[in-house]
N, C-alpha and C positions, 0 to 999 in steps of 0.2 A: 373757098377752097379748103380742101381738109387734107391730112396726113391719111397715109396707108390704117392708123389707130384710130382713125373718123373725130379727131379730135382737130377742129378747126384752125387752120395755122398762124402760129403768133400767138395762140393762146397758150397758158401755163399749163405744162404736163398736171397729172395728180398727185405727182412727188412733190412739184413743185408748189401747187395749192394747197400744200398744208400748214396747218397754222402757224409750225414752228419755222419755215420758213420763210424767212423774211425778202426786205429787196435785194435784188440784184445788185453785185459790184464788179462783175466782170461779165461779160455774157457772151455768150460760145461764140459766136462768129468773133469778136474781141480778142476769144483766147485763139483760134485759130488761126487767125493773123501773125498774131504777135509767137504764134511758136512757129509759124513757118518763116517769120525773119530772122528768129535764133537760130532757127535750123538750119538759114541762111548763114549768117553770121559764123556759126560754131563749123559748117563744112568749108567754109576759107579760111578760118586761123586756123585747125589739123589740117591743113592740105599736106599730105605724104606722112604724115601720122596720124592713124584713124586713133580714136580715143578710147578708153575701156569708158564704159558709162556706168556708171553706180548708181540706179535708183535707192533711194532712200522709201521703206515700206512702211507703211500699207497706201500714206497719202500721196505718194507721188505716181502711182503707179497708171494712170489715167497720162499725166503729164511727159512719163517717162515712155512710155509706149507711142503717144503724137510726136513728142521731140524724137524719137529714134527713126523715126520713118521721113521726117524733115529733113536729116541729117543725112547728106547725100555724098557718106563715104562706109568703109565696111567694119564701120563701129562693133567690139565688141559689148556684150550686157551682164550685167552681173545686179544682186539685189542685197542687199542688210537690211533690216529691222532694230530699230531704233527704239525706246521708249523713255519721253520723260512726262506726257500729261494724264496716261492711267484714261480714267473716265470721267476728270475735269475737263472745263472748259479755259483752263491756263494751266503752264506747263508750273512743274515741279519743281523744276531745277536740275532734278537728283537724273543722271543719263544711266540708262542700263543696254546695253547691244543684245538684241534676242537673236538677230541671224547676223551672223560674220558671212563674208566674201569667199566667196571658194574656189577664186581665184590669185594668181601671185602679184604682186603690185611691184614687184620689183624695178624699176629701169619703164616703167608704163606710163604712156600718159592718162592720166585718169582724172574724170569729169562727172562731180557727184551731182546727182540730179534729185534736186529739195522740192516739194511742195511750199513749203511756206516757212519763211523765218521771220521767229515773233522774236525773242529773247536773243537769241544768238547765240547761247548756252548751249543747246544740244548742238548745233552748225560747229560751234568753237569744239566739241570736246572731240566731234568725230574729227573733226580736221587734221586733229593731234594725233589720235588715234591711226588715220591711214597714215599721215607723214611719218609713221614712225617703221612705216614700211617699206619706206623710202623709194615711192614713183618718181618717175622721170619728171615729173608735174603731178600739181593737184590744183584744179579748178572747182566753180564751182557755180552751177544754172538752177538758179532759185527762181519759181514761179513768181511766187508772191512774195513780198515784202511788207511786216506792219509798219505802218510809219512812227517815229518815236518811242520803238518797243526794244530798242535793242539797248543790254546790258555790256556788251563786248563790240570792239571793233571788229569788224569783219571785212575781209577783201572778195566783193562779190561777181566775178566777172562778169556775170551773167543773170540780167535779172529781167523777168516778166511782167510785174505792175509792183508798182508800190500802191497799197491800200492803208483807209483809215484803219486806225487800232478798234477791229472791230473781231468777233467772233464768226470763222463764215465757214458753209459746208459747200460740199457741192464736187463736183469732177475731182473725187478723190479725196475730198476729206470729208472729214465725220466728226458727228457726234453720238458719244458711246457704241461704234460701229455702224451707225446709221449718216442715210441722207449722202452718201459717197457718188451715188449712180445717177445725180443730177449734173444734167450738160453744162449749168453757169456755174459761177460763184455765187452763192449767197448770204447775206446776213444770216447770222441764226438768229430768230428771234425768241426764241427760250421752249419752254417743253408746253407741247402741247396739254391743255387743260379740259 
């Protein structure tokens, strides 16, 4: 049997066959599950309060888009741009906001939608950052979780997989802007040579 791309099915796209991508840690039918039970999940606890959703950019943006169409109430969307890992492959530390919200957080309940928390460092400073604009609530649907990687306690409502402490690209995240528009998760397994 083959896909509509004549590429026989089950087999790795050719994003996926490249060297720097390593195995699989989450794989599309996995993630698609597991965010249509969040989606399950997150439209009974807002029932009669739809939530403002706050993706968190560039990584979450695959995540944030499946989770909103899951979510079977009249959610509004809103996006920030975050930066703390530059063009490493571990984060900085150091948090800088490239896009703010450009909407009011006032009395809102609002539901920040992460890609992935390694550290906890960037998760912890926005946290501080929107409460100080004082929503009705602040939750918080993190896709991924590394295991053992967190420097701060964090109160996670809402979480996707916990993963080993590993480096992975894939449906939305990247390295150095690259390897975002693969449907799993993946190991990265370093640059190609």
């Amino acid at each position: 049997m083959t896909t509509a791309g004549n590429e026989p099915t089950g087999a790795p796209s050719r994003l996926e066959a490249r060297p720097e991508v390593g195995k699989v840690i989450v794989s599309e039918p996995e993630l698609q599950a597991r965010i249509a039970e969040l989606g399950t999940r997150i439209t009974e606890d807002y029932a009669g309060r739809p939530p403002l959703l706050v993706g968190v950019l560039k990584g979450a943006f695959m995540f944030m888009s499946d989770l909103s169409r899951a979510i079977d109430l009249p959610a509004e969307i809103d996006f920030m741009a975050v930066s703390s890992y530059g063009s490493a492959t571990r984060t900085s530390g150091v948090v800088r906001i490239v896009k703010d919200l450009d909407v009011d957080l006032l009395d809102r309940d609002v539901l920040v939608v992460e890609d992935i928390v390694d550290s906890g460092l960037t998760l912890s400073y926005l946290q501080r950052y929107l409460l100080a604009r004082r929503p009705a609530s602040l939750e918080v649907c993190a896709l991924l979780v590394k295991e053992g990687q967190q420097r701060t306690t964090l109160d996670l409502r809402y979480v996707g997989f916990h993963i080993p402490a590993e480096f992975v690209v894939g449906y939305g995240l990247d390295v150095d802007e690259r390897l975002r528009n693969i449907k799993a998760i993946h190991a990265y397994a370093g640059p190609a040579s």
